[in-house]
N, C-alpha and C positions, 0 to 999 in steps of 0.2 A: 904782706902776703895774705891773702885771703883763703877761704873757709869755701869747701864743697858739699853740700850736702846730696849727695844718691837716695834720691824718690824708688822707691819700686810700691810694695802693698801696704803704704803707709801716709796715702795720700788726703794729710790733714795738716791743721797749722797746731791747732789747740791737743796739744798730749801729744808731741811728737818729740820723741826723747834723743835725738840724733837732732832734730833740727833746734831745738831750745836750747842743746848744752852748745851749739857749734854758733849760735848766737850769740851765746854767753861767753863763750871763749873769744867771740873777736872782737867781742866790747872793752877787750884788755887791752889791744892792740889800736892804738891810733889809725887810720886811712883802711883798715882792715875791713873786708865784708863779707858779705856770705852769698853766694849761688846754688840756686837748686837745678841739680840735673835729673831727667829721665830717660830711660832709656830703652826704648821699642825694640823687642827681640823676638819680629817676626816667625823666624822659622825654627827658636825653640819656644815661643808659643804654640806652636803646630806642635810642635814632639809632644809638648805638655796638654795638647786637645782643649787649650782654652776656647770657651765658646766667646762666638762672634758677638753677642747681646751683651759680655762684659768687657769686650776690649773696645765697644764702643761706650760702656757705661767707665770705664777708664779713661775713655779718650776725651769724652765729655766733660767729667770731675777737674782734668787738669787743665781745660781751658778755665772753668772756673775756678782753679787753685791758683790759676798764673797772677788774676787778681788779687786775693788772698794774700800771696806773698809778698807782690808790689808793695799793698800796705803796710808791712815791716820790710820795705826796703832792699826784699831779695830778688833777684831775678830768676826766670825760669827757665830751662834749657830743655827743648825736648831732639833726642837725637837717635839715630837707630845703629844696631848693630846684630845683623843677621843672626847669631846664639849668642851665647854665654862667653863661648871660647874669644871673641872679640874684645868683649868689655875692658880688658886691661890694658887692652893700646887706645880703648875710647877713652877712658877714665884719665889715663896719664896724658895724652894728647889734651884734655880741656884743663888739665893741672895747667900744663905748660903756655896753653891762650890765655888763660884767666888768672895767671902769677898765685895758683893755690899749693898750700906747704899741707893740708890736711883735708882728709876726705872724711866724712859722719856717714853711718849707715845705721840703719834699724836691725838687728840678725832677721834673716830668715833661714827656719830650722830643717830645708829640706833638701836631699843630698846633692843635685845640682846644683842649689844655689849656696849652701857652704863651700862647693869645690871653686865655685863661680870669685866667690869672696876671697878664698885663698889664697886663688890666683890675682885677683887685684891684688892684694896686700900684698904678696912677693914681689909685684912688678913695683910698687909705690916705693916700697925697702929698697929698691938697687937704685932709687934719685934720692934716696933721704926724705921721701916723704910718709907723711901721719897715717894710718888708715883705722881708723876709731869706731870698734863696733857695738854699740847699745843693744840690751835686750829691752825688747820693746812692746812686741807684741802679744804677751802676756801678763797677766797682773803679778805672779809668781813665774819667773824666768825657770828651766829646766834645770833641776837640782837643787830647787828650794823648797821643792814638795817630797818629801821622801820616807822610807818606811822604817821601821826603829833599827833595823839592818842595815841602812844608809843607800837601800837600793832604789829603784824607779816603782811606783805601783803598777800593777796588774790589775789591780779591780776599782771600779772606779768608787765604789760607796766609801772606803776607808780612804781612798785619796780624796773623794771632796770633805769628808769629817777632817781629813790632817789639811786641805785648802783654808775651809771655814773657821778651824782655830788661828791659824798664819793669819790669817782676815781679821780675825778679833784681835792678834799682839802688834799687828803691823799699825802704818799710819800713811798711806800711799796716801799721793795726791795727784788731780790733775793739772799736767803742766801748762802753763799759759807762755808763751813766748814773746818775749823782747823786741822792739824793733831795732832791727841796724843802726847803729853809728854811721858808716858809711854807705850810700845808696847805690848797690848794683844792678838795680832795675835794667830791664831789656827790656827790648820791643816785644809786647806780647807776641808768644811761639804760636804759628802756623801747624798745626796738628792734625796732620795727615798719616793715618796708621798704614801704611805696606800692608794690612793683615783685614780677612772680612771682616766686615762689621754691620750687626744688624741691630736697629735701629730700636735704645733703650728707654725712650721718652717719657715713658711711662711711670720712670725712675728720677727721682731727684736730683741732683748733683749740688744745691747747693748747701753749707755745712750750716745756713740758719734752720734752712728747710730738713736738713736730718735732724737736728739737736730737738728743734719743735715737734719731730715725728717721735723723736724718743720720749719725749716730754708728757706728751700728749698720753702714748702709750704708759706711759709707769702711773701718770694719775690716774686715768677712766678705766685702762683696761688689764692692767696686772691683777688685779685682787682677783680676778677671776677666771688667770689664767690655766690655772690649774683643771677648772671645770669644762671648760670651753677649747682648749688648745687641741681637743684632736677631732673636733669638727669641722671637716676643710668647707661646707656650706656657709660656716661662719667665722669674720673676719676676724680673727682672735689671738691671731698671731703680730707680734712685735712688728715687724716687715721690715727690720733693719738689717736681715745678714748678708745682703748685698754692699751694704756701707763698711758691715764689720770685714768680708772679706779685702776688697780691696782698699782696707783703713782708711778710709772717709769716714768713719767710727772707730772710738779704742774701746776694747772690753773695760775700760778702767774708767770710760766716760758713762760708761752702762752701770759697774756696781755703784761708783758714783752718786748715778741720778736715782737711782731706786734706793740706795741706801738712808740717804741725805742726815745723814749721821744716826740714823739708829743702830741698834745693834741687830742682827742679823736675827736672833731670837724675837724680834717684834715684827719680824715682817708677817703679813697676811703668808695662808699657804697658796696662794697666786703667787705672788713674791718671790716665794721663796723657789717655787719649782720652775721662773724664769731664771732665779741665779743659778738655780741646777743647769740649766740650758748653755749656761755661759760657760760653766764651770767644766763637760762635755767637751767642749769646745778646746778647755785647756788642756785638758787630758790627753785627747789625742794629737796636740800639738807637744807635751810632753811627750809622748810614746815615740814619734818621727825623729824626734833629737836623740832618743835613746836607743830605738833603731834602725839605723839606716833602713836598713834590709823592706822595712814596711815602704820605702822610696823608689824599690826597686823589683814591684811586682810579689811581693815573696807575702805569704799569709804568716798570720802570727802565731797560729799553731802551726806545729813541725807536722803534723799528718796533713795538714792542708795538700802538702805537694805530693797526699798521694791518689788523690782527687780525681777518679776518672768523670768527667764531664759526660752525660750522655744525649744532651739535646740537640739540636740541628740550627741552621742558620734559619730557616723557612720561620720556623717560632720565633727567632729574634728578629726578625723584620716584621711579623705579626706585633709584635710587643712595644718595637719602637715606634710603630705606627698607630698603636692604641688600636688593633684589632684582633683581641686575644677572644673575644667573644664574652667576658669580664667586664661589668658596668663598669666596677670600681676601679679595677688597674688601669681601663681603655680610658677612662674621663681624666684620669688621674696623666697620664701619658700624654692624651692631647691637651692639658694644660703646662705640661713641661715643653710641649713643643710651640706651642703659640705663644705662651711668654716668659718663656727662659728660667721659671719658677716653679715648686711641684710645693705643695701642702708636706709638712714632717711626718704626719703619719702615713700618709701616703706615699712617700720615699718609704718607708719600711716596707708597708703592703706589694709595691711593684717589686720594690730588690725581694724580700721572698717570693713571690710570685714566678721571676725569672732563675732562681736558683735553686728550689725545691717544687717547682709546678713544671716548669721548663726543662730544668736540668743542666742551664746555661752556670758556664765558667763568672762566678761571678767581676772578675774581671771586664767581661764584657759591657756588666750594666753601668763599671766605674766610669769607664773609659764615656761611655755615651752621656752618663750625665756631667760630664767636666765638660765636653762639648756643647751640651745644652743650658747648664744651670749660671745665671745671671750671679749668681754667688757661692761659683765651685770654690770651695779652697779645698786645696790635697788632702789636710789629715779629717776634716769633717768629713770629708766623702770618701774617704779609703778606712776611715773609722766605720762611717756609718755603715757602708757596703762587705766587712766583716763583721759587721756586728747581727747585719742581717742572714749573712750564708751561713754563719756561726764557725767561723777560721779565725776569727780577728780575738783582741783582750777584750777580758769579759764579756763575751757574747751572747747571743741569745743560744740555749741548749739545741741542737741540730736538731731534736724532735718537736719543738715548740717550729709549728708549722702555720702561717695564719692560712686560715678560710679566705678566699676574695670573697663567695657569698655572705661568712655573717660576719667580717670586718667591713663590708658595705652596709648592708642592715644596719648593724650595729652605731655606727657612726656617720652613716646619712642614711637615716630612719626614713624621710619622705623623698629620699630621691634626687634634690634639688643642686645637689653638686653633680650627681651623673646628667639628670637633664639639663642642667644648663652648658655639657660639655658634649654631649653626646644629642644634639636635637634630633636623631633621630628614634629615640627611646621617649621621645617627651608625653607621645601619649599612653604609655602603659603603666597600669593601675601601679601604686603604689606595694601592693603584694606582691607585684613581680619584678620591679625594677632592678634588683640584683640577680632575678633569672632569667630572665625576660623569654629564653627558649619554652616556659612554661607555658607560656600565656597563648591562647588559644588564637589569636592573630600574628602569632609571631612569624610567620611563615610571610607575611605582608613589609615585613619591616627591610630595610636596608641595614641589616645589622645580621655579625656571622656567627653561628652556632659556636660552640666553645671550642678552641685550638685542641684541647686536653683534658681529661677528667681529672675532679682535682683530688677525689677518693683513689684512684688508680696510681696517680703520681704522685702522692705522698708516703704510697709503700716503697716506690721506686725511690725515691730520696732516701728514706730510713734506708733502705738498702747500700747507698749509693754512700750512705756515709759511714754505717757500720763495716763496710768493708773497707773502705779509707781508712779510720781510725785503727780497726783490727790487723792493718798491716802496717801502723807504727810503733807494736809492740814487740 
């Protein structure tokens, strides 16, 4: 009987803990082999607003994974099934073609895809078959971080101090995988998504080509990550969390390669505020296991839902079009839209922008960047995007409101991220690029006065939250 392995955000060979042990396991078994399936779920990717640029940077990944596994001997099965609700007659229908007694999974912690999982497991239980689920996608699985009370954290600074001790007593390693004993190789799969796809070229797909980008990144440019990371003019960022979302990178290959056995006390403070980056990451993938409810719209403070939202749709189509009148949000905005990617600080600058400038439910900016971002995953963007309205754990204080004028100043001093996104600002003097309505030719330009005043709507916000909160007591 052979071994199934279910591909979904985990699409790697090397630290793939669902496909290493289900290797392992059929090397016990004479004539026994292993298959990797995936499975295209067009129209609850639509529900789920995955953008087009990563479901072709998915679809790309796994024709160069289909290689990858040939050479340990597994074959690769790419198949579709309209939602979620399907999978459990597609999963046991390839048990029954390909004589498999047990299915491998990676968990995924988010509440569709636990019901998703359930329900395969129940339908596998009524033929006697295995359905084997690995935690995977974290260095610390949910409920091995926890607080002297035995509950889940709330704030992330004592959760990474209780991360970083687990880090120093643990001894994790990355998994390297076996090749089959028996060869299920298949014709390389034909990989046609039902679902838009635009075009991620731009993006690597191969796992030499990531590993050397990570490589490359932890010698030259970590040590200085700390000083440089919130300069989107300069290229300072890792550029890996498009491999870490759809697992063509494992966070465990990250602390890994920056660790390379020291102790976390020697790293540079570059070093150390990328593992903070990583460590984010885990957090709010802990938080999603712990509560649903953040799966299903719902904010994580209990006054969130009593939010009256006061903005209009005209601003939000202003905003997704990068024409708020804002150098920095607009540059920033038409960089998410041209290549499926926004700079970190500048995710924060636009989601405050649109939910304390604006007025907009911050729900709307989530939704738009799952649709846009080359490496949406749920809990980094439903993290990030409470952390900015200040509803979500640990937040930023509802009154902490950035400036777009001197968070552009501030962190593109000469301008050269808004002109190179905005050509048409290219010739205004450096003193006014983040006002640009200042400047005395501004009347000449192709570019539109400000949507909003941002002295004017930042009382409207303090207002807008103080009566939220005051009416959840």
């Amino acid at each position: 009987m052979n071994h199934i392995v279910w591909l979904r955000r985990d699409l790697r060979v090397i630290d793939n803990t669902a496909l290493c042990c289900a290797l392992q396991e059929a090397q016990k078994v004479e004539g026994c082999g292993v298959i990797a399936v995936f499975i295209e779920t067009p129209n609850q990717w639509q529900q789920h607003a995955m953008a087009p640029i990563q479901a072709d940077l998915i679809r790309r990944r796994l024709c160069e994974l289909a290689q990858e596994l040939e050479a340990l001997h597994v074959g690769l099965i790419v198949t579709r099934s309209a939602t979620y609700d399907q999978c459990p007659s597609v999963i046991n229908r390839l048990c029954d073609e390909h004589q498999a007694s047990t299915v491998w999974v990676n968990t995924e912690y988010e509440f569709n895809e636990l019901k998703r999982d359930e329900a395969v497991a129940e339908r596998l239980a009524g033929s006697t078959r295995r359905f084997i689920s690995s935690h995977d996608r974290c260095v610390f699985k949910p409920g091995q971080v926890l607080n002297k009370k035995g509950d889940y954290f709330k704030v992330f600074t004592p959760f990474k101090k209780a991360w970083l001790n687990k880090l120093q007593q643990s001894s994790f390693q990355v998994l390297k995988p076996i090749k089959a004993a028996c060869d299920t190789s298949v014709n390389k799969p034909s990989i046609d998504f039902n679902y838009p796809c635009q075009d991620s070229k731009q993006w690597t797909v191969s796992s030499r080509a990531i590993l050397d980008k990570l490589r490359q990144f932890v010698a030259d440019d970590a040590i200085n990550y700390n000083q440089d990371r919130d300069f989107p003019a300069i290229a300072a960022t890792s550029g890996l969390s498009p491999f870490l979302a759809i697992g063509a990178l494992s966070t465990r290959q990250c602390v890994e390669s920056m660790l390379q056995g020291r102790l976390v006390t020697e790293l540079s403070q570059g070093e150390q505020t990328w593992l903070s980056e990583l460590i984010w990451r885990e957090f709010y993938q802990h938080l999603i296991a712990f509560l649903p409810s953040l799966n299903q719209g719902k904010s994580f403070a209990p006054w969130g839902r009593n939010m009256i939202w006061q903005g209009n749709s005209q601003h939000l189509a202003k905003w997704q079009q990068g024409r708020t009148g804002y150098p920095i949000v607009d540059a920033a905005m038409r960089q998410l839209n041209a290549t499926g990617w926004m700079h970190n600080r500048l995710r924060m600058v636009t989601a405050s922008f649109l939910t304390k400038d604006l007025l907009l439910n911050w729900r709307l900016g989530e939704a738009y960047f799952m649709h846009k971002l080359i490496d949406g995953d749920y809990a980094s963007n439903n993290g990030g995007w409470q952390w900015s309205a200040s509803t979500g754990c640990d937040a930023q204080p509802y009154f902490r409101i950035f400036n777009p004028i001197s968070q552009g100043e501030r962190f593109d001093p000469q301008g050269e991220f808004v002109r190179f996104w905005i050509p048409e600002l290219s010739h205004v003097p450096n003193r006014y690029i983040h006002k640009p309505w200042l400047w005395a030719e501004f009347a000449g330009l192709d570019y539109p006065l400000p949507i909003v005043d941002h002295k004017t709507q930042r009382g409207k916000a303090l207002e807008m939250y103080k009566e939220a909160r005051s009416r959840a007591n």
